[in-house]
N, C-alpha and C positions, 0 to 999 in steps of 0.2 A: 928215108927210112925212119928215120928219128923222129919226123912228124906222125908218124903212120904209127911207130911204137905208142909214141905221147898219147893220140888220140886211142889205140886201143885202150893201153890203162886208164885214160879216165873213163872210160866207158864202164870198165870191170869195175873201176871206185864209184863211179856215180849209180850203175847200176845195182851196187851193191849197198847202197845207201837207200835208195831207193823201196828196196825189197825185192824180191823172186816173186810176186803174186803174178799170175795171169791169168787169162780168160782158159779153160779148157785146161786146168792145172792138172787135174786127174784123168785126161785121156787118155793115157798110156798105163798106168798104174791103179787106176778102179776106174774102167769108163762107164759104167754104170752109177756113179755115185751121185752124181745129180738128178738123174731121174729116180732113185731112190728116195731123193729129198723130197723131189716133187710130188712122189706118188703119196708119199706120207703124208705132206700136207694138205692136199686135195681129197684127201681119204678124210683126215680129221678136221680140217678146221669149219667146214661145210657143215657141221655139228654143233661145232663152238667156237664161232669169229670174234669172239672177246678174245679169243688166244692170239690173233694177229698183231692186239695193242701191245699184250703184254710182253710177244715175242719181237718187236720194234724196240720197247724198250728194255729188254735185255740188252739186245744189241748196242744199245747205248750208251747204257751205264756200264755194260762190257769195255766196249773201246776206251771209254772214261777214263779208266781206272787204268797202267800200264798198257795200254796200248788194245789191240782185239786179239786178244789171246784167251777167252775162256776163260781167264782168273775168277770171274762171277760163279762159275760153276763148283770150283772147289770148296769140300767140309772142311775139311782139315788139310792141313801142310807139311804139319812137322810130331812129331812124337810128342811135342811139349804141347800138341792142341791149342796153336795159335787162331783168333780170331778170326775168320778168313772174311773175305767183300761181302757174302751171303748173307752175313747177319749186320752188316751194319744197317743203322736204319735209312739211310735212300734205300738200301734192297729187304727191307722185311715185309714189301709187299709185292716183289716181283713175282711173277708165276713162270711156270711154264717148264719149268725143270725136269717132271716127266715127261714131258714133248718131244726136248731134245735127246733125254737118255733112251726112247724109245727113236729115233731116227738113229743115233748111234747103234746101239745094236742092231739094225739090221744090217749095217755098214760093215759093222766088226764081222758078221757073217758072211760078207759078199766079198770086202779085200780085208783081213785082220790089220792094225797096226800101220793104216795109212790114210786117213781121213780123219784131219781135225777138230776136236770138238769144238775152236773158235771157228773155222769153216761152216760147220754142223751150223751155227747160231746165225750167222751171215745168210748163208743159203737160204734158212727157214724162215728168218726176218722178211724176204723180200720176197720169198715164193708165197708165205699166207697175206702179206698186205696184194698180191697178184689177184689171188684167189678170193679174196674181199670185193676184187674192182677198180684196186690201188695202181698206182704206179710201177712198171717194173724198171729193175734197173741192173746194169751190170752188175756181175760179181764175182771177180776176179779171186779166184783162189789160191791156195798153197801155203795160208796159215798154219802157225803151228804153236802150241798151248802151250803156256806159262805153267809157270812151275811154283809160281808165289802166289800167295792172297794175302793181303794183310786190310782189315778192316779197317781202320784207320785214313788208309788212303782213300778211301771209297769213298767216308766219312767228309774230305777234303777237297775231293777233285771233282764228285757227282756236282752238278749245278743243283741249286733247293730251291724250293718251290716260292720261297719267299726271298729271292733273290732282286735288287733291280738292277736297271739295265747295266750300268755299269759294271756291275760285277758280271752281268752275265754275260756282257762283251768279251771282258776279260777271261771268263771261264773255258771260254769257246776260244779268243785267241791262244791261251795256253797250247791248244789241242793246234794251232794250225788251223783254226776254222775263223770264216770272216762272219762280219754284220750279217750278208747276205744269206748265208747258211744259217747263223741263229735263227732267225725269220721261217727259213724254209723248212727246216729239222723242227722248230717247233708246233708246223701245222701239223706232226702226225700227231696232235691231242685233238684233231678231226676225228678220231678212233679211240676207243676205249675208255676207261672209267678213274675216278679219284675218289678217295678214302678219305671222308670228312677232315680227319685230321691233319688235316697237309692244307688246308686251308681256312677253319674253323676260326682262328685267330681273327679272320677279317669279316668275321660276321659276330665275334661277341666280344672281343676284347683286344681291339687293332692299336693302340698305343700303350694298353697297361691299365687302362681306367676305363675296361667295361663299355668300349663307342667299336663303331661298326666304322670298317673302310670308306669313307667317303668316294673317293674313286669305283667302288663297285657299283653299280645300278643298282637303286634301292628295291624297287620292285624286286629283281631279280634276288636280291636277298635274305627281302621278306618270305618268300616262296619257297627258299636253299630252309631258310629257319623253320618255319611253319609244318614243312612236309618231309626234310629231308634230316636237315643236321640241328637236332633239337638241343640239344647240349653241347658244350664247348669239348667235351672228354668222351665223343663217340667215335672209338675205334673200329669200328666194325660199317658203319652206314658205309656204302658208295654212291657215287654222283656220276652221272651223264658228264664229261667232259666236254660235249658237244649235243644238247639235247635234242633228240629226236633225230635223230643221225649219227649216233656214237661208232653204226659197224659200218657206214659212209665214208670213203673216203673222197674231199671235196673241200669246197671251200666255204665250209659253214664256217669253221672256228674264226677264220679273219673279219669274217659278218660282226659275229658276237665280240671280238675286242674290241671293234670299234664301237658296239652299244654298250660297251665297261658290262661286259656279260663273263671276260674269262674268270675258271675259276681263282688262278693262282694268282698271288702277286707278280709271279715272274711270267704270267703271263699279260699282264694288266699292264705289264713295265713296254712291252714292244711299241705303246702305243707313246710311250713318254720321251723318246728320242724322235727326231726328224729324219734320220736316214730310216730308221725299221717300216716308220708308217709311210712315210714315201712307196717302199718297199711292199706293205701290205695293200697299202692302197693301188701299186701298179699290178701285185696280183688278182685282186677283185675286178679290177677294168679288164684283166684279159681273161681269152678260153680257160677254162679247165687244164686242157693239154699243158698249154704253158706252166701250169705247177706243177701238174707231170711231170714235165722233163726235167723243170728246175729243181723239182727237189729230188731226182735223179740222180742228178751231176752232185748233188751235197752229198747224198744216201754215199755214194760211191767215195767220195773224199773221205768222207768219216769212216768208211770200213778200212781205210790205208792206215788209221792213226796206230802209230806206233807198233805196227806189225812184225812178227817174229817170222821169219822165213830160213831155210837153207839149212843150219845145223842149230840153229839157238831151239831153246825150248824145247817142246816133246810133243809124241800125240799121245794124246791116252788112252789105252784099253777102256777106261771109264770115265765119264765127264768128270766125275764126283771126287777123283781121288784121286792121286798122283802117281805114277807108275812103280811099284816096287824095285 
């Protein structure tokens, strides 16, 4: 009996470590909510498939930040109008904010006050990369939203764009994520666009004195200058992430880092360790499928990170605000 007891408790402690998310979380309590997700995104992104990039990387810089709890989505926190994740700059060019407060609301119509808006983000992440062509992958639910933003953090924990590998090893080991998922979590810039500024540096003034990244492909940056990013201080131009393939989801981007074609330095970086490019390079030898899946199995680890389930956190009546 006393074995029987032991193994129950660690079962309720491990499990409870673990989190409450599962497949089918809202079967009982809104079984409609996922085909509500679905229908939404199948309605709109078939319109505007640039929403899928943008709605991946929410997802991301969501989990980033305290765990996948919709902390991205909150203005404000507190009475005193603290900074929240939304305005730091990794997020002052994320989009998508009407996307999700529009799936929310029909939610709040259908069960009030039981479908979270870090679910909400989850769900829609991987139902419009679906609807593009992309990968699907489970999505195990029953998150539930944070209650804090603090800019700052965002500022801290988002991996930047001029990151190399060693820190971006490290960014990702923070989080519980390996080599292997850096790799794979970064092929979804197969998808969607970059704003000269997030990488400008390395086409007019990459050590401080006015020289262009040597590691870049020249051509390819004669071409970024010439046509796209004229000035060092263009905020507003965007760039193909993966040209001529941007709403593709595939394996162009691993093509172009190995011709020093990405645009980031932290993308530039996967190729400067031996385990990533091992790692790129075994995904270019095989199907398609095979990135599918694998970057599946990633998609799904990184929605676990740091998840709030059971009585932590709250859901919100509104992504945007915190519950009165």
């Amino acid at each position: 009996m006393k074995g029987l007891y032991f193994f129950f408790m660690f079962s309720v402690i491990f499990g409870s470590v673990r989190g409450d998310l599962k497949l089918g979380f809202y079967g009982s309590s809104c079984p409609k909510a996922e085909k509500i997700v679905q229908d939404y995104v199948h309605k709109h992104i078939p319109n505007a498939p640039s929403l899928a990039a943008a709605l991946i990387r929410m997802h991301f810089h969501d989990c980033f930040v305290r765990g996948c709890d919709a902390s991205i989505l909150l203005n404000v926190t507190s009475s005193s109008g603290n900074q929240t994740e939304k305005v730091a700059p990794p997020n002052l060019s994320v989009r998508g904010y009407g996307f999700i407060d529009g799936i929310k609301d029909l939610l709040e119509k259908e069960c009030p006050g039981i479908v979270s808006c870090a679910d909400v983000i989850a769900l829609a992440a991987r139902d419009s990369v679906v609807t593009i062509g992309g990968p699907f992958w489970r999505v195990p639910t029953g998150r539930r939203d944070g209650v804090i933003s603090v800019a700052s953090e965002a500022l801290a924990q988002i991996p930047a764009p001029t990151f190399n590998i060693s820190r971006l090893i490290q960014s990702f080991a923070n989080k519980s994520l390996d080599v292997k998922d850096l790799v794979l979590l970064s092929g979804a810039h197969t998808i969607g666009v970059a704003h000269c500024s997030s990488f400008s540096n390395r086409l007019f003034n990459f050590t401080g004195v006015g020289d262009q990244d040597p590691t870049l492909d020249s051509e390819y940056a004669a071409n970024l200058k010439s046509r796209k990013c004229r000035t060092q201080n263009d905020n507003t131009t965007i760039v193909e992430m993966d040209p001529g393939s941007r709403n593709t989801f595939d394996l162009s981007y691993y093509t172009l880092l190995l011709k020093r074609r990405g645009l980031f330095e932290s993308d530039s970086a996967l190729t400067r360790s031996s385990n990533t490019l091992t790692l790129i390079n075994q995904l270019l030898q095989g199907p398609l499928q095979n990135f599918f899946s694998e970057f599946a199995l990633s998609m799904e680890k990184m929605g676990r990170i740091g998840v709030k389930t059971g009585t932590a956190g709250d859901i919100r009546k509104k992504c945007a605000v915190a519950n009165s």
